[in-house]
N, C-alpha and C positions, 0 to 999 in steps of 0.2 A: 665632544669638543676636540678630542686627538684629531679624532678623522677631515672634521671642519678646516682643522688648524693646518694639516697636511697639504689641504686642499689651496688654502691662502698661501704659504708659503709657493707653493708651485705655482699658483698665478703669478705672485712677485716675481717667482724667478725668470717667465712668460716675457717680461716688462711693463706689468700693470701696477698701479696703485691700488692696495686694497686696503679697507679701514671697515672695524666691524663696528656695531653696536655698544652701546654700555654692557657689560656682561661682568661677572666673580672676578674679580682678579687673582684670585685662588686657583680659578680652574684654567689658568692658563698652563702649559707643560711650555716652559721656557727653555728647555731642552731640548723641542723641535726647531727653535727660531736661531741655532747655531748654523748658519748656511751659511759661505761666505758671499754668494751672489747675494744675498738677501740681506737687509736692511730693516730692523723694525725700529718701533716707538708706544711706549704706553702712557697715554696717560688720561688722570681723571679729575686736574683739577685741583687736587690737593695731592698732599705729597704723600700720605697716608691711605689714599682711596682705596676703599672697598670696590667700587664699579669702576672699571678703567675702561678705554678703547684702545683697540690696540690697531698697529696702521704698521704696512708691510710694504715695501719699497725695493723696485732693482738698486743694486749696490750702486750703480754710478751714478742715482742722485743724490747728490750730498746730502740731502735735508726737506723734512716736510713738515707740513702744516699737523700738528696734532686732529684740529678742528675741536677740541676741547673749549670752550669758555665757561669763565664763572661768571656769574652772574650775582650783586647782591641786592637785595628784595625788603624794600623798608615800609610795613603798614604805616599806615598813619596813628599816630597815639590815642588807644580807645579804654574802654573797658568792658569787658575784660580783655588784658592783653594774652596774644596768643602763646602759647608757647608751640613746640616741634609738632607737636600731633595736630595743632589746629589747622597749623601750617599744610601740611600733607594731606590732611582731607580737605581743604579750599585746593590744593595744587589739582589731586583728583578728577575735582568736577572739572579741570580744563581740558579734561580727557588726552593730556599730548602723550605721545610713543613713548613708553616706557623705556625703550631702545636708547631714548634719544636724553635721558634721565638721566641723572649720577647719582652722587654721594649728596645729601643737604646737611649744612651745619646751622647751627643758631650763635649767635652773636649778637649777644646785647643788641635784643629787640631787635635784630637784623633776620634774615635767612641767607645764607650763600647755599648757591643752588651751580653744580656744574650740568651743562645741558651743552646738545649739538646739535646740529639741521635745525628743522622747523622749528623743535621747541624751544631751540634757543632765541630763535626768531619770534613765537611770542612770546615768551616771555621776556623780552628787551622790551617789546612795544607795549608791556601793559600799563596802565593805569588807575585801573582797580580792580582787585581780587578778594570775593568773600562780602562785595559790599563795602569795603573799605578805599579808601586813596591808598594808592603804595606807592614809590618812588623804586625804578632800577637803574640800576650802573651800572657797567661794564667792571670787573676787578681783574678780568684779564684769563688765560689758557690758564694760566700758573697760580696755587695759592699759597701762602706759606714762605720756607725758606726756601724753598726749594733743594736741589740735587749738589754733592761737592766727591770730586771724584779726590782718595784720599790714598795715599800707600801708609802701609802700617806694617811693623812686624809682630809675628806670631809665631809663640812656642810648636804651635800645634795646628791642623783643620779642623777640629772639632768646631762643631756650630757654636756651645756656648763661651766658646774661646775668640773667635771671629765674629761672633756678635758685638760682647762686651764689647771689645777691641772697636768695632767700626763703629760701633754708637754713641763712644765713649762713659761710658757706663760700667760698673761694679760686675765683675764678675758673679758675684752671689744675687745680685740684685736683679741683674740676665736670667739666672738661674730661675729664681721667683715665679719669672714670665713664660719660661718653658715649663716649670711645674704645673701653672696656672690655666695651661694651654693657650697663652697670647701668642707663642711663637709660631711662624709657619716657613716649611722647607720644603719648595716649588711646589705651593700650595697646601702639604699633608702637615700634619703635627707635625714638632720638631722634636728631636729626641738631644740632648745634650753631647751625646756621645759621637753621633752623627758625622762625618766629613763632610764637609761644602767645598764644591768643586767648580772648576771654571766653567760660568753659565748657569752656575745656581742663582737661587732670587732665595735671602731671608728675607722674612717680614715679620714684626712684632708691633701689639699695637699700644701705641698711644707716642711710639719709636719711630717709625718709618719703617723704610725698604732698603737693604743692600743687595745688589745684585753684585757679584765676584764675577771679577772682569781676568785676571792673569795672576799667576805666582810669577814675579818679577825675575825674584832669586831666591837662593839660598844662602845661609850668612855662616860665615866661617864658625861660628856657633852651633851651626845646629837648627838657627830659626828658619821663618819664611818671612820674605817681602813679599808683601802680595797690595793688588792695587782690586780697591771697591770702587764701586759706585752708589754713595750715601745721599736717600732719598728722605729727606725730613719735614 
C-alpha cells in the first residue's frame, strides 16, 4: 500500500484526481499524505469506518466529491427476519465489486450499506433482494455525527492523554481500550505511552477517529493547545 500510496500522491501532485477503492483504513500511512501541493479526503460513510476511500487532489482545488454514499436497505417484514449475515449472503449473490463495498450496519430491521460507482448504482435501483421486497434511500456521503474540529489543552503527547482529551472520555476508561487493543496509531496498536504528532490519525473503536492537525501553542504552564480533528 506505501508504494501504491507514493504513487497517488504523485499523480495528485501531476494535477489529477485520484480516488481509490474501499480498502483497511488501517493500512493507510497517513504520513505520506503530508504534501503541501497535495490534498486528500477519506471517507467511508460512517464516521467510524473500517473500509474507507481515500481521494487525493492538487492543492488549489478547494474541495471534492468523496463519492461515498449510504445507502439504507429495508426488507419487507417476513419470517424469519434477517439479521447481518443474512443480509451479506443475499448482498453476495449480486456479485457487485467488492471495491465498490464499505462498511454494513444493521439498524432496526434496516441495513445501511456504504457503496460507490456501479454498486452504489444498483443498489439504489433495487427492488427486491433474496426474494423479498426491499425499499432503498438515499441517507446521504455522511453517516452519523459526523466530524468537529476541537482545540483542547494537554498536559502531555501521549496517545492515552490526547485520546481521552479529544473523545471526551476518562482517562482510565481510554486506557481500557488500548489494553484491549481497540486503539490504533496510524494504523498499528497503540501503546499508551506513545507521542502523537502533527498528522497522526488515532482511532478507537466504538469512538471514532482523531487525526491531529497542529500544536497551536504552548501555555505559560507548561501545557499544549493543540487542534484535532474529531471524527464520531
Amino acid at each position: 500500500m506505501k508504494q501504491k500510496l507514493s504513487t497517488l500522491v504523485a499523480q495528485a501532485r501531476g494535477g489529477r484526481v485520484v480516488r481509490t477503492g474501499f480498502m483497511d483504513g488501517d493500512e493507510i500511512d497517513r504520513r505520506l499524505l503530508n504534501d503541501e501541493e497535495v490534498r486528500h479526503r477519506i471517507a467511508g460513510g460512517f464516521a467510524d469506518a473500517r473500509r474507507v476511500v481515500l481521494t487525493l487532489h492538487p492543492a488549489h482545488i478547494p474541495e471534492v466529491d468523496a463519492g461515498v454514499t449510504v445507502l439504507r436497505l429495508t426488507p419487507a417484514q417476513a419470517a424469519p427476519a434477517w439479521d447481518e449475515q443474512d443480509f451479506l449472503v443475499q448482498l453476495r449473490r449480486l456479485e457487485l465489486n467488492e471495491e465498490q463495498l464499505g462498511d454494513v450496519r444493521e439498524e432496526r430491521g434496516s441495513f445501511l450499506i456504504a457503496a460507490t460507482g456501479k454498486a452504489a448504482q444498483t443498489l439504489e435501483a433495487l427492488t427486491t433482494l433474496g426474494g423479498r421486497d426491499i425499499e432503498v434511500e438515499e441517507v446521504g456521503e455522511t453517516a452519523g455525527r459526523g466530524s468537529k474540529t476541537r482545540e483542547v489543552v494537554v498536559p502531555s503527547m501521549r496517545v492515552d492523554v490526547v485520546g481521552a482529551k479529544g473523545f471526551g472520555v476518562s482517562r482510565a476508561y481510554f486506557q481500557q481500550g488500548i489494553d484491549g487493543g481497540k486503539v490504533r496509531l496510524n494504523g498499528g496498536p497503540a501503546r499508551a505511552s506513545s507521542d502523537i504528532r502533527e498528522g497522526d490519525s488515532l482511532s478507537a473503536d466504538g469512538l471514532g477517529r482523531i487525526d491531529f492537525k497542529r500544536v497551536v501553542n504552548e501555555t505559560r504552564r507548561g501545557n499544549y493547545k493543540v487542534e484535532l480533528e474529531v471524527h464520531k
